[in-house]
GUVEXDREN-657362 format. One record per residue: residue in one letter; x, z, y of N, C-alpha, C, O in turn. Coordinates in steps of 0.02 Angstrom, whole numbers, padded with zeros to 5 digits, always signed. Layout:
! residues N
AXZYXZYXZYXZY...
//
This chain:
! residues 300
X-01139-04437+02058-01086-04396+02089-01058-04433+02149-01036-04491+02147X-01061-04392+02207-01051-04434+02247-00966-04430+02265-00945-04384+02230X-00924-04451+02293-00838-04472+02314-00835-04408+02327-00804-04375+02285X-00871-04363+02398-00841-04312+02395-00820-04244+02342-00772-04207+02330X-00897-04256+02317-00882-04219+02243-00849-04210+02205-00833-04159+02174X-00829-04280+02203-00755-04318+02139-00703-04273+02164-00683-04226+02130X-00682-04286+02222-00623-04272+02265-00642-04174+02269-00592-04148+02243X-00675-04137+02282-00673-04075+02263-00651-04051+02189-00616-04004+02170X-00693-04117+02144-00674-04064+02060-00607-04093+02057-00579-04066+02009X-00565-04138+02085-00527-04176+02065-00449-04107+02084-00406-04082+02047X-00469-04095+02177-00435-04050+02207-00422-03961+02134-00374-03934+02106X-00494-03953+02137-00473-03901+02082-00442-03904+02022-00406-03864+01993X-00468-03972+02003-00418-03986+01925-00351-03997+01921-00319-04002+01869X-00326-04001+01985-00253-04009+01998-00223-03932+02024-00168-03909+02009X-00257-03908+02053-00248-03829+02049-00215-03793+02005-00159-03769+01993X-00285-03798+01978-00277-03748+01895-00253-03794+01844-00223-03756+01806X-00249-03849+01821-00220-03873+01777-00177-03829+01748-00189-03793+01700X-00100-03838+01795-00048-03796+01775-00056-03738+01796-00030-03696+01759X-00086-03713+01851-00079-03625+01854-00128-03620+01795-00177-03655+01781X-00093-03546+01751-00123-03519+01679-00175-03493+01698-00180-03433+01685X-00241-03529+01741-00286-03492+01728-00374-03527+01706-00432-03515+01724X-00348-03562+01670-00397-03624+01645-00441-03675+01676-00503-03674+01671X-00408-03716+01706-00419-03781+01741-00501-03806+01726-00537-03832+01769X-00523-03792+01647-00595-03805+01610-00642-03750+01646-00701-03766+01655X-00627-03708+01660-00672-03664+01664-00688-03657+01746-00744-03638+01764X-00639-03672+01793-00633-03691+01858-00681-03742+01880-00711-03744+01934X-00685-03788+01825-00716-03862+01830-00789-03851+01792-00826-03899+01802X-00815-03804+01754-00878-03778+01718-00874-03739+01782-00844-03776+01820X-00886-03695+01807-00911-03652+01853-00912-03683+01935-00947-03657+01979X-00883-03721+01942-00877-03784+01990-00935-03804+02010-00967-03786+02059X-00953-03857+01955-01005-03909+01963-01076-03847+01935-01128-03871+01958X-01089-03791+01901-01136-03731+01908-01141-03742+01962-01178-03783+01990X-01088-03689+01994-01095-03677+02064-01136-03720+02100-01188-03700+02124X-01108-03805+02109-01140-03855+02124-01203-03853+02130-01238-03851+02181X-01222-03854+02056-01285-03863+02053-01325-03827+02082-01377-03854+02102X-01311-03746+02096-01348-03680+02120-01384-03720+02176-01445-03729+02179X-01340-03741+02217-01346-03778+02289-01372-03832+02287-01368-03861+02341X-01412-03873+02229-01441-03942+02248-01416-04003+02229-01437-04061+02230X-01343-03965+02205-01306-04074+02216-01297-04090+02144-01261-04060+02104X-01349-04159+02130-01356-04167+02069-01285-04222+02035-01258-04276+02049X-01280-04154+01974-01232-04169+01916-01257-04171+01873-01299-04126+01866X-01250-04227+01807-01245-04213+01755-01248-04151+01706-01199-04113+01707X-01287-04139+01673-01261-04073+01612-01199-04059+01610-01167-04106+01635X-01162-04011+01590-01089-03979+01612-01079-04005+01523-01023-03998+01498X-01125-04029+01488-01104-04029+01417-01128-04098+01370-01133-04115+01311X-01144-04136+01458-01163-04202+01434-01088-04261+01429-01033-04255+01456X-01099-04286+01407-01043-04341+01391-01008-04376+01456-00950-04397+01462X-01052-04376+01492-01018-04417+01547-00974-04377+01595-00924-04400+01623X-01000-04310+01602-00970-04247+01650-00893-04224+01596-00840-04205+01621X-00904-04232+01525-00850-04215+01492-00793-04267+01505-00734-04252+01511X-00816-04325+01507-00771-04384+01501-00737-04381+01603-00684-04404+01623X-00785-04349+01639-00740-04356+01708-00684-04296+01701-00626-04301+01723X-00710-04241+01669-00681-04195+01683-00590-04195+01639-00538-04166+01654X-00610-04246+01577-00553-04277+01556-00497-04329+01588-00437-04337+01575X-00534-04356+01625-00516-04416+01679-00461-04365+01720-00401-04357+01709X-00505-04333+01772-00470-04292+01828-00396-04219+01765-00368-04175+01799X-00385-04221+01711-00340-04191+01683-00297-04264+01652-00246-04250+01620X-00312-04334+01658-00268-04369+01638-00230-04382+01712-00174-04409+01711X-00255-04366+01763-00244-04387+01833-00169-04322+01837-00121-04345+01868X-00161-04254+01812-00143-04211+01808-00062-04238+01760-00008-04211+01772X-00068-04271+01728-00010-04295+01690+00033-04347+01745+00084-04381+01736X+00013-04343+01771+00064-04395+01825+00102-04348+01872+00148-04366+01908X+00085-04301+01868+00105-04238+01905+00195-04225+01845+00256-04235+01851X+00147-04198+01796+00219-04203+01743+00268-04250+01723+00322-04235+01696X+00242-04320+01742+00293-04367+01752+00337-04357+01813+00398-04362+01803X+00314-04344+01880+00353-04332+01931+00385-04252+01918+00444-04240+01932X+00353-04216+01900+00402-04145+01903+00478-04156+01852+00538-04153+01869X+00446-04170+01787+00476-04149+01730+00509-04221+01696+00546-04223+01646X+00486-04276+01736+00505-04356+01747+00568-04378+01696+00562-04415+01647X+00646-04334+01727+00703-04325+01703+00685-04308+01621+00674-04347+01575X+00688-04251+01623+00691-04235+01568+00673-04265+01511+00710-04273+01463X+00583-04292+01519+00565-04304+01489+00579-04348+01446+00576-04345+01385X+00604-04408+01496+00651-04460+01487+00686-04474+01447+00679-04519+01406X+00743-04426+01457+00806-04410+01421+00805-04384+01352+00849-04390+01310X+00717-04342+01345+00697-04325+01273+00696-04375+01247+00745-04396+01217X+00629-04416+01254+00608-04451+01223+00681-04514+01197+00687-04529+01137X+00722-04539+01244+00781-04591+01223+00821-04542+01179+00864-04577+01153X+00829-04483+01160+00865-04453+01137+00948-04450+01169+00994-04469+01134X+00957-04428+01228+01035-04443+01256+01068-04383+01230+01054-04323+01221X+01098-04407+01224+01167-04333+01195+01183-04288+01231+01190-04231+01211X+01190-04303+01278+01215-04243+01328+01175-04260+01404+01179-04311+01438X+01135-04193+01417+01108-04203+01500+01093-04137+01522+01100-04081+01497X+01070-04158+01578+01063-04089+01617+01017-04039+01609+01017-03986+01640X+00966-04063+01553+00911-04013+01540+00936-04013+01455+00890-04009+01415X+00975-04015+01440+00998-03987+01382+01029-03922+01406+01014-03869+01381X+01081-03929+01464+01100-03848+01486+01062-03802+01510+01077-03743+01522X+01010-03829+01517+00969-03756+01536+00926-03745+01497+00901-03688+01502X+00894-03794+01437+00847-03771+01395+00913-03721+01338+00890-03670+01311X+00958-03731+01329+00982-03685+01291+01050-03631+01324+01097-03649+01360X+01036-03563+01299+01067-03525+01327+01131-03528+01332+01146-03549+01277X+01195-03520+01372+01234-03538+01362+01268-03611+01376+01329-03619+01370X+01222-03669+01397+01210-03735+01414+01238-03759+01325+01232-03728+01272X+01266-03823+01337+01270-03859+01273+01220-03916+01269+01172-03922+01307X+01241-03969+01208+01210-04040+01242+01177-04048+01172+01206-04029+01121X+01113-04077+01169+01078-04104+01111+01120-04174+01085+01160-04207+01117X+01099-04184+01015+01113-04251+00978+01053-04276+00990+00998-04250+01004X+01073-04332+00983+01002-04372+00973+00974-04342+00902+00913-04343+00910X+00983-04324+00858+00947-04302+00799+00918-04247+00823+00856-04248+00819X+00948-04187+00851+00906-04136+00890+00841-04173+00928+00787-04148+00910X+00836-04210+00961+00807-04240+01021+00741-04273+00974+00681-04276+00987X+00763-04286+00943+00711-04341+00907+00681-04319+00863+00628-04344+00847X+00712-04258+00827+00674-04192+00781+00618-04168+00828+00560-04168+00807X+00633-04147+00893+00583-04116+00932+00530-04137+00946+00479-04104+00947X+00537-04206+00961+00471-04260+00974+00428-04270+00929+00369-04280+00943X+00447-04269+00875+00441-04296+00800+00386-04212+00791+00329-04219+00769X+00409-04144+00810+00381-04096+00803+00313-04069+00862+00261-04037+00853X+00339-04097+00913+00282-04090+00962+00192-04161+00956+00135-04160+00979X+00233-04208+00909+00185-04245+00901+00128-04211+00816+00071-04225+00796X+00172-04174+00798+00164-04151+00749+00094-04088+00762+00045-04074+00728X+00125-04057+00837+00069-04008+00875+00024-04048+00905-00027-04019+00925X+00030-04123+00916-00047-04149+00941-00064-04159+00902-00123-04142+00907X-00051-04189+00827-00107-04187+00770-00130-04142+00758-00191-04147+00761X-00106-04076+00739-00150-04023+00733-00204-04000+00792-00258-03971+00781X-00180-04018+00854-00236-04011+00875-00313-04058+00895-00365-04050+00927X-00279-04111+00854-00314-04144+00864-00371-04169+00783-00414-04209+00766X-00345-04131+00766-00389-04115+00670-00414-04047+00693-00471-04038+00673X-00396-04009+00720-00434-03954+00747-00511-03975+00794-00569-03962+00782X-00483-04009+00845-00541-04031+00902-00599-04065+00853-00661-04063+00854X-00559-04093+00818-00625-04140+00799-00667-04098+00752-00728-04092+00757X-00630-04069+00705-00673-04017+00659-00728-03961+00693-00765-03927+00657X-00725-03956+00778-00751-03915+00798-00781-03920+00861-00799-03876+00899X-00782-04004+00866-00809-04033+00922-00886-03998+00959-00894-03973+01015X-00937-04009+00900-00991-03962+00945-00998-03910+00971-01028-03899+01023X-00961-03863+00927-00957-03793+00966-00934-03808+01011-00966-03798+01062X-00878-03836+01014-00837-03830+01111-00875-03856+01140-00892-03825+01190X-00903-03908+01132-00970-03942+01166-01004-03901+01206-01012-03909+01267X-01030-03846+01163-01092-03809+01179-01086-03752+01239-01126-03737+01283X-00993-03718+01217-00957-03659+01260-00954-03712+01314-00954-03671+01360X-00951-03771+01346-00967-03805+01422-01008-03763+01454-00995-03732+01506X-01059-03761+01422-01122-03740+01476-01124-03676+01447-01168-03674+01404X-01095-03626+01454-01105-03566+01428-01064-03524+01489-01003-03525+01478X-01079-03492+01541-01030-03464+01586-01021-03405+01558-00971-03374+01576X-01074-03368+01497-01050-03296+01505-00988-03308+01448-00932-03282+01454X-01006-03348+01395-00944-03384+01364-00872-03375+01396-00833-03330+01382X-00865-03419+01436-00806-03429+01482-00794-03396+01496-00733-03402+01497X-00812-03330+01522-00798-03266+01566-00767-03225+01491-00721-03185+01494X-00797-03240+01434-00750-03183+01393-00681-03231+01384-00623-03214+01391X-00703-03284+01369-00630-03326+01347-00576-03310+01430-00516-03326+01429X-00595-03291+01471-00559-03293+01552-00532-03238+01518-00474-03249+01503X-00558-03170+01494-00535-03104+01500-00462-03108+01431-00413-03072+01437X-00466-03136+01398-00430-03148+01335-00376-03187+01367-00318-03167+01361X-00393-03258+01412-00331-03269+01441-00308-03221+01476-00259-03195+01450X-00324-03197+01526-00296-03112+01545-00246-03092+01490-00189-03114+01501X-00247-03082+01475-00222-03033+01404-00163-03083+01403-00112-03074+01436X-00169-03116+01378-00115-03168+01351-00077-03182+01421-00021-03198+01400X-00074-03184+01479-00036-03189+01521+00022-03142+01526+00083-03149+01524X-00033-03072+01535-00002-02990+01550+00061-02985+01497+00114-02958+01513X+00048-03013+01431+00087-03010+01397+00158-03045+01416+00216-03027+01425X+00117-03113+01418+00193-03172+01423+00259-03151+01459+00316-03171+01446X+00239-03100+01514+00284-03054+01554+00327-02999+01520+00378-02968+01539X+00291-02997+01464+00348-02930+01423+00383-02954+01371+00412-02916+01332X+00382-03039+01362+00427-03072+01321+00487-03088+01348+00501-03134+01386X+00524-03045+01323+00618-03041+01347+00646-03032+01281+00616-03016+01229X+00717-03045+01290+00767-03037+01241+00765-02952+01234+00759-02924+01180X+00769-02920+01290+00780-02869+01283+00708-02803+01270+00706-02742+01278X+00667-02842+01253+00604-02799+01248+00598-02838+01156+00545-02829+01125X+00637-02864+01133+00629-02900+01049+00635-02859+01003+00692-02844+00985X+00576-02828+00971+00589-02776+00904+00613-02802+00854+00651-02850+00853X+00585-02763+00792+00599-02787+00720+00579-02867+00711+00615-02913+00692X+00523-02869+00729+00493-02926+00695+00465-02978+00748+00424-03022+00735X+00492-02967+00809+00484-03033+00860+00521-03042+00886+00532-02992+00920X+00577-03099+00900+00629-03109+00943+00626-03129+00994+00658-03179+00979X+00612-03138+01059+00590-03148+01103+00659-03195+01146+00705-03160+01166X+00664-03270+01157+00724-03280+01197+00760-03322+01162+00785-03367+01196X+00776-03323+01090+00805-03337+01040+00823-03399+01014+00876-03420+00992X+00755-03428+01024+00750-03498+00993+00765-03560+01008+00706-03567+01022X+00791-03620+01021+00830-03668+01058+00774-03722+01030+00727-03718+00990X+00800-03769+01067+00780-03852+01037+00792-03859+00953+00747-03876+00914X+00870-03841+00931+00868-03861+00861+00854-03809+00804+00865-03815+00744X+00821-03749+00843+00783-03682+00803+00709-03698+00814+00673-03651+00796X+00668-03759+00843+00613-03759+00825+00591-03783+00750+00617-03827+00715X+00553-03754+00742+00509-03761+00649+00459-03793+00652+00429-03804+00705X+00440-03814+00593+00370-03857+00568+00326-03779+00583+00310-03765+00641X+00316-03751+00549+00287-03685+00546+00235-03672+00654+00175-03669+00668X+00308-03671+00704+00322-03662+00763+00290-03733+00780+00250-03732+00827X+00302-03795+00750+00230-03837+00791+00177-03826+00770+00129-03825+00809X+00171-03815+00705+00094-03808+00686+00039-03768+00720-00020-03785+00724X+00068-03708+00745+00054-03635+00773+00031-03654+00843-00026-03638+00862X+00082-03695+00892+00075-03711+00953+00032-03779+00959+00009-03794+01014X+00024-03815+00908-00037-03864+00900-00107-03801+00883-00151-03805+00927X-00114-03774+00854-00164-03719+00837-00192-03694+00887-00251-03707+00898X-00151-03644+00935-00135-03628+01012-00189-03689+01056-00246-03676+01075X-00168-03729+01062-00162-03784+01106-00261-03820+01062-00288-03845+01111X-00285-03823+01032-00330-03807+01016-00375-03767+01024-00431-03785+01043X-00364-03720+01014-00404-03675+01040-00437-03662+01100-00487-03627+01104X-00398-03702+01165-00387-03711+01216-00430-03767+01249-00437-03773+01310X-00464-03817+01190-00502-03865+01215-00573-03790+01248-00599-03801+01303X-00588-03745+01222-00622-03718+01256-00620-03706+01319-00567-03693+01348X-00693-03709+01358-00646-03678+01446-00671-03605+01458-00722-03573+01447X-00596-03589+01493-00585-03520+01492-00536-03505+01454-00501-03458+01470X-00523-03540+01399-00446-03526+01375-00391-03563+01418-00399-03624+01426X-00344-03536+01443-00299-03598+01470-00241-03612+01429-00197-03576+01406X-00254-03695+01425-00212-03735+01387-00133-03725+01389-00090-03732+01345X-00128-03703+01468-00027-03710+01465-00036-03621+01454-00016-03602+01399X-00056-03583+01487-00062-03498+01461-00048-03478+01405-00007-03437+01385X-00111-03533+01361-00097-03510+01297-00060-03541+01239-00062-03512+01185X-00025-03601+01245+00027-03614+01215+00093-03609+01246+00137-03626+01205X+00115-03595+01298+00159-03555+01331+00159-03491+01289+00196-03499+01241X+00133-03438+01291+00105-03356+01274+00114-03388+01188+00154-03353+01157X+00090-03436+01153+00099-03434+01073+00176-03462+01077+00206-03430+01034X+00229-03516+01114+00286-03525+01084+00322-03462+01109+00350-03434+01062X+00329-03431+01165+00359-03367+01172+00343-03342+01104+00378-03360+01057X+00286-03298+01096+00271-03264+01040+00338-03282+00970+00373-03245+00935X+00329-03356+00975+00372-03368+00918+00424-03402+00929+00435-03460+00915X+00479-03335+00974+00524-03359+00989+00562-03414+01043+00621-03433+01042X+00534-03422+01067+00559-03494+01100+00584-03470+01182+00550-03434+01218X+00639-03492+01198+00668-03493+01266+00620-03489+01294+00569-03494+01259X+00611-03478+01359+00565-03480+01418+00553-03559+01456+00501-03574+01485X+00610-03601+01449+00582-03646+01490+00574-03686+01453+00545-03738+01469X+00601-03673+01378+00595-03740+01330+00514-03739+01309+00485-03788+01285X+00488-03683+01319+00410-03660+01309+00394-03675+01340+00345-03701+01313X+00387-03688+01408+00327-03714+01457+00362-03802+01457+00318-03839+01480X+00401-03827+01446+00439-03879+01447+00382-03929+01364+00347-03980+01367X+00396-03889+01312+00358-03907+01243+00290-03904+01281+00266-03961+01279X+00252-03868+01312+00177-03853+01300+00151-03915+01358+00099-03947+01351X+00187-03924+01403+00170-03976+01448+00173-04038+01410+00127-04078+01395X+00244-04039+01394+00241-04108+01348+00214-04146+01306+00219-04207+01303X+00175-04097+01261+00126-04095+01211+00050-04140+01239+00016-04185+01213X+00046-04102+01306-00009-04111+01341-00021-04189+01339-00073-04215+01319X+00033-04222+01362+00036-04290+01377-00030-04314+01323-00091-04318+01332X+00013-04326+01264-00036-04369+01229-00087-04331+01213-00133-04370+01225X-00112-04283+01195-00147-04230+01186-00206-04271+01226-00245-04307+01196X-00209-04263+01297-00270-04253+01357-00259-04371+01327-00294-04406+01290X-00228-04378+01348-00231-04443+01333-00288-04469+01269-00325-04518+01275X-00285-04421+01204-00306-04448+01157-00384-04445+01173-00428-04487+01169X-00382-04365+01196-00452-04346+01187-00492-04368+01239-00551-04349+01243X-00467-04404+01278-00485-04455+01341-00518-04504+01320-00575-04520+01335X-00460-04543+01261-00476-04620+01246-00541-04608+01207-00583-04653+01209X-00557-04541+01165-00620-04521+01104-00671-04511+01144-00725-04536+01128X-00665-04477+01198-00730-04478+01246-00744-04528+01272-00804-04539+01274X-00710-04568+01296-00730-04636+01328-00743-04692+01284-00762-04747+01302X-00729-04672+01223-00765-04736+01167-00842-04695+01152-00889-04734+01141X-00854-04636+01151-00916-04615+01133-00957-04615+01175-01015-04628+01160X-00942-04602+01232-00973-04611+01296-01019-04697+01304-01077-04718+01309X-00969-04715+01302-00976-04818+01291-01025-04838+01229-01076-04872+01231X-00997-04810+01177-01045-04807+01128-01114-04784+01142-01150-04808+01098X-01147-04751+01183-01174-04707+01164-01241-04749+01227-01263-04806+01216X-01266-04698+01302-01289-04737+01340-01260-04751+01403-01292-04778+01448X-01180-04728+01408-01156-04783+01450-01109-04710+01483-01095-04659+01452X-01090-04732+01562-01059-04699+01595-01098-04671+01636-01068-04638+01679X-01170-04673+01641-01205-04637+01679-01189-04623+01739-01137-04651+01757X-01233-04569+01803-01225-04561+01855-01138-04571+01895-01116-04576+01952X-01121-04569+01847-01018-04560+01875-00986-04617+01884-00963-04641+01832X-00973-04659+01952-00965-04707+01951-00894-04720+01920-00862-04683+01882X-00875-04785+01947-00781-04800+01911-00740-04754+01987-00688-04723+01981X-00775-04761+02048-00741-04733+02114-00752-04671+02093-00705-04642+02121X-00777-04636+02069-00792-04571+02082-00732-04539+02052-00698-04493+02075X-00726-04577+01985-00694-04547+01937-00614-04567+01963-00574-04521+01958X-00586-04639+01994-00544-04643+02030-00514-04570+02075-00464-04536+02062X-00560-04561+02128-00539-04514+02192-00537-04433+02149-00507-04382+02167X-00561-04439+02113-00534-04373+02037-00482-04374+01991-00469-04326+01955X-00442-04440+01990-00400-04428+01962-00337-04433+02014-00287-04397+02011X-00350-04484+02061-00290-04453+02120-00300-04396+02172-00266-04393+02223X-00335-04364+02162-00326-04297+02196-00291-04258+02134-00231-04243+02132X-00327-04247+02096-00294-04203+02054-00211-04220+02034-00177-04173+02013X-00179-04293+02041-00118-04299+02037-00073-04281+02085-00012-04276+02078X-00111-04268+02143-00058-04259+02206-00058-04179+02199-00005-04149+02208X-00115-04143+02185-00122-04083+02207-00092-04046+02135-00066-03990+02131X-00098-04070+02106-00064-04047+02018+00006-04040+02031+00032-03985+02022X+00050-04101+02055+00130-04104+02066+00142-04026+02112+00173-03985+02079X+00127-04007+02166+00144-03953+02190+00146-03881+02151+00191-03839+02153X+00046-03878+02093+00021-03836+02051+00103-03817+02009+00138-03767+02007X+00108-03887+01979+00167-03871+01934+00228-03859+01947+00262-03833+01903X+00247-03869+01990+00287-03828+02022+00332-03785+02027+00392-03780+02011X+00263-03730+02071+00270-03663+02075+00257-03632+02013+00290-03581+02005X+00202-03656+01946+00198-03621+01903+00267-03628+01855+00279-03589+01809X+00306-03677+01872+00375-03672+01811+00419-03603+01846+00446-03561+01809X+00421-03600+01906+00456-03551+01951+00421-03474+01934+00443-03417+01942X+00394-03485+01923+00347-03404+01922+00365-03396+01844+00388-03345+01817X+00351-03454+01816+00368-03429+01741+00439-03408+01708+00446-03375+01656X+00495-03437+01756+00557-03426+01745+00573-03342+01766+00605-03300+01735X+00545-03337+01815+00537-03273+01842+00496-03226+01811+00499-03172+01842X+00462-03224+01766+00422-03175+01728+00371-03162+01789+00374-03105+01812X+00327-03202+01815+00281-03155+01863+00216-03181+01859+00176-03189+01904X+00209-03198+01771+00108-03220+01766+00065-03182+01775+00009-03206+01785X+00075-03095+01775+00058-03080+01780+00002-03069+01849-00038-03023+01842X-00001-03100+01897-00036-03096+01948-00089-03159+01933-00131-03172+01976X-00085-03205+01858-00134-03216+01858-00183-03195+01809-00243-03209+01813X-00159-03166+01768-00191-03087+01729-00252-03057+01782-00311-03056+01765X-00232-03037+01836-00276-02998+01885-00327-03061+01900-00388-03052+01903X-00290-03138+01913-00352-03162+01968-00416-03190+01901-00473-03206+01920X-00397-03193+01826-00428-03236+01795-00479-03164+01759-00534-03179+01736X-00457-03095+01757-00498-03033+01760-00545-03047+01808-00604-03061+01796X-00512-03042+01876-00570-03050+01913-00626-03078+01918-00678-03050+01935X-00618-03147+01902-00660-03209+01883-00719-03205+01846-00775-03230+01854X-00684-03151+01786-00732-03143+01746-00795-03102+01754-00854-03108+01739X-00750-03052+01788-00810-03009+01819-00846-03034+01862-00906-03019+01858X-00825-03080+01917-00888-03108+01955-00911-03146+01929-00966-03153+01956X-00901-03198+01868-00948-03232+01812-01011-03195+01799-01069-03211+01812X-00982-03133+01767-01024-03096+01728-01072-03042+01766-01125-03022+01741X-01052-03026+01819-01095-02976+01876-01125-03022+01914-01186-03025+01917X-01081-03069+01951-01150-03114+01992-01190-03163+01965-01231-03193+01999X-01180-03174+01908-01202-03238+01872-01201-03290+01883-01252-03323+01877X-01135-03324+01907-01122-03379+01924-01137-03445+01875-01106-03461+01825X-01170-03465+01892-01186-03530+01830-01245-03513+01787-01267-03557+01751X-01275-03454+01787-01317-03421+01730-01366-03456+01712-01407-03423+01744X-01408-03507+01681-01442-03522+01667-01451-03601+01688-01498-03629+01715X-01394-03625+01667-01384-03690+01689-01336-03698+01643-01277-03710+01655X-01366-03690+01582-01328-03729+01536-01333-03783+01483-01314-03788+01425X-01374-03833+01539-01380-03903+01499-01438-03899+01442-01450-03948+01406
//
């Protein structure tokens, strides 16, 4: 792989990371694409292309340190009273440290599950890499789950879903388990990871920003773990292959510079109810997956 390469998948993985429209599947139809044209990559489902493509999404967490930096902060020390306590709950009002430290304690609770999930189901996801027509249904399903995320309001909440409701000290064991589940599912590409555990804590209740606030957060160790598991199997195995240490470098700082802006605009759009416009672009996608055959027969 040569620098410029790095620095293209690196540019898109910082893209889509945070916009809900699956950063994996951007980066599978990518290096296809690539290949259509000559420039030799790795299998999309070989170990070493998995382990960059993990690299350039750990490059993506530095982005959430600079956006969400504060906050995060202030979670993790548990402070009693701050400024993202007033806006994660309606009404403002200040967490205890027992609130604060319940939450952490629950979001780590959603990386184990997803991470007893991943592993229980490692080959299949393996395999959906090199599968574009794959991806193109999992694209259309994120669709779905976006279109929705837009009609979760307080004031659209029936019998049996409350939509808006839920605070920092109304999250449940039940409510991590679900959004670890979510967030799983998501190791596939074509599902998107913040889409669709965003779209599952709404579902169950949860404020709007404390939901994209949890699903990012989660991410941290999440992409971290499944980083450190690829890169011991990788090592284990016959090495790091064609992908140098620079390559994988200029992929993870592109994607950190270009990720900080990504995230952004996607917390702003989400506060605003307006995912829906990526409902349309990740439809679209699918259809030119599936009509032009982008990637078709290049699957490792």
């Amino acid at each position: 792989m040569t620098l410029l390469i790095a620095l293209v998948l690196g540019v898109i993985q910082g893209v889509f990371m945070f916009v809900p429209v699956s950063s994996t599947s951007h980066l599978v139809l990518a290096q296809a694409a690539l290949r259509d044209r000559g420039v030799d990559l790795p299998s999309p489902d070989s170990p070493e292309l998995i382990l960059f493509d993990l690299v350039v999404h750990v490059g993506t967490l530095v982005s959430v340190v600079v956006v969400m930096g504060d906050g995060l902060r202030e979670l993790v020390h548990g402070v009693r009273e701050d400024r993202l306590a007033g806006r994660l709950r309606p009404g403002g009002g200040a967490w205890s440290e027992a609130v604060a430290s319940r939450l952490v304690l629950l979001m780590l609770l959603s990386v184990a599950v997803t991470g007893v999930i991943g592993l229980a189901f490692q080959d299949p996801l393996a395999r959906v890499f090199g599968s574009p027509q794959l991806v193109a249904g999992a694209l259309v399903l994120t669709g779905a789950m976006l279109w929705w995320t837009d009609a979760m309001t307080p004031e659209r909440s029936g019998r049996w879903l409350r939509f808006g409701w839920r605070g920092p000290a109304q999250v449940t064991v039940t409510t991590a388990v679900l959004v670890g589940a979510a967030q799983a599912a998501a190791l596939a590409p074509g599902i998107s990871r913040s889409g669709t555990t965003i779209f599952a804590a709404l579902l169950l209740g949860m404020q709007r920003t404390l939901a994209a606030r949890y699903s990012f957060y989660v991410a941290i160790p999440t992409i971290l773990a499944a980083t450190g598991v690829q890169a011991l199997q990788v090592a284990l195995a016959d090495g790091f292959g064609t992908i140098s240490w620079e390559a994988m470098a200029v992929g993870f700082v592109s994607a950190a510079a270009v990720g900080t802006a990504a995230l952004w605009l996607v917390l702003r759009l989400l506060e605003s109810a307006r995912f829906r416009v990526f409902s349309l672009y990740v439809w679209g996608l699918a259809a030119v997956v599936l009509i032009g055959g982008v990637g078709v027969g290049h699957t490792g």
